[in-house]
KEKOLLUM-475229 format. One line per field, with one value per residue (C-alpha): x, y negated, z negated; residue number from 1. Coordinates in Angstrom, 1 decimal, decimal comma. Each point is the difference from the previous one (the first is absolute). Example, Ala and Ser with C-alpha at 12.3 -4.5 7.8 and 13.67 -1.06 7.14 Angstrom:
% KEKOLLUM-475229
x <- [12,3|1,4] .
y <- [4,5|-3,4] .
z <- [-7,8|0,7] .
num <- [1|2] .
***
This chain:
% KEKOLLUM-475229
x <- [-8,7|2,7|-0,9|3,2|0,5|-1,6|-2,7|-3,6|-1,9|-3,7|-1,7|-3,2|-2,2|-3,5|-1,8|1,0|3,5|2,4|1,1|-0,7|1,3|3,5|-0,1|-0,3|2,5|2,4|-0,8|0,4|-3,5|0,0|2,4|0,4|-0,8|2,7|2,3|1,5|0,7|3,1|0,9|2,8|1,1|-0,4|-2,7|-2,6|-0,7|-2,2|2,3|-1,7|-2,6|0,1|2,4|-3,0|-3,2|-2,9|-3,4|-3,0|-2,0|-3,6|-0,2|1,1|0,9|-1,7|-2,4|0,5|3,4|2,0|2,1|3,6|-1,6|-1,2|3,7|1,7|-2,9|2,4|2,8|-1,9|-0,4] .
y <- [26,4|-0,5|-0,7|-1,1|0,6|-2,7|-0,7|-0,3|1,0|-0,3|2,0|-2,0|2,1|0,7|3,2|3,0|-1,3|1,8|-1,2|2,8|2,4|-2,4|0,4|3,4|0,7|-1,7|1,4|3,6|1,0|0,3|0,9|-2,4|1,4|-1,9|-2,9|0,4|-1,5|-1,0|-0,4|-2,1|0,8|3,5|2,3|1,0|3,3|1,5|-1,3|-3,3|1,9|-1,8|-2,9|-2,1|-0,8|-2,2|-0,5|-0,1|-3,0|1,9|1,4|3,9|0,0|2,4|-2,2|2,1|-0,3|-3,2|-2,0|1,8|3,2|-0,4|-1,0|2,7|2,3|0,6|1,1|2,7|-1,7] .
z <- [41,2|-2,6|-3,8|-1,9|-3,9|-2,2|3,3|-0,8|3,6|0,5|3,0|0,9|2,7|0,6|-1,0|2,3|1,1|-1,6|-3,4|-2,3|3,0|-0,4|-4,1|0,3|2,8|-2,1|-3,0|1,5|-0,6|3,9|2,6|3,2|3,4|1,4|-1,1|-3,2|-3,6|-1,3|-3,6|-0,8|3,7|-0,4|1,9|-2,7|0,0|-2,8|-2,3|-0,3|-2,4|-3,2|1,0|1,7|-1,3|0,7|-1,5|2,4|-0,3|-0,9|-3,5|-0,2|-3,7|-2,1|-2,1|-3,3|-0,3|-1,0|2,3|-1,6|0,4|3,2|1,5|-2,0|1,6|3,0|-2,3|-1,8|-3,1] .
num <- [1|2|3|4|5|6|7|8|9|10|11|12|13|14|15|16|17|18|19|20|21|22|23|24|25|26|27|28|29|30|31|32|33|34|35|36|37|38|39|40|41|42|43|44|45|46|47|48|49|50|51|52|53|54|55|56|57|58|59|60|61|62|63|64|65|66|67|68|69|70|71|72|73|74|75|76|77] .
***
């Protein structure tokens, strides 16, 4: 798959096949088995840590916290 800049992609799927696995994969939060990820046609390595981010579709923010304070969460703010 290839996502170009400015490209708005949608991954449709039914429950169990594989679209958080994908998120995450590319998002470095998990390493492939085989294959691999490129990043502006280089291999990603661990370095993609911080340069990709997604937002999982069920609600994982912490409820006492605003919005702002919730996305700086990650930053240690």
């Amino acid at each position: 798959m290839n996502v170009h800049a400015g490209e708005f992609i949608s991954i449709i799927g039914v429950s169990g096949s594989g679209k958080s696995t994908l998120f995450r994969l590319i998002a470095g939060l998990l390493e492939p088995i085989s294959g691999e990820i490129r990043i502006h046609g280089k291999l990603a390595t661990q370095s993609r840590l911080g340069k990709v981010a997604y937002m999982p579709q069920k609600d994982l923010l912490l409820p006492w916290r605003t919005v702002l304070d919730n996305c700086l969460l990650p930053l240690g703010a």
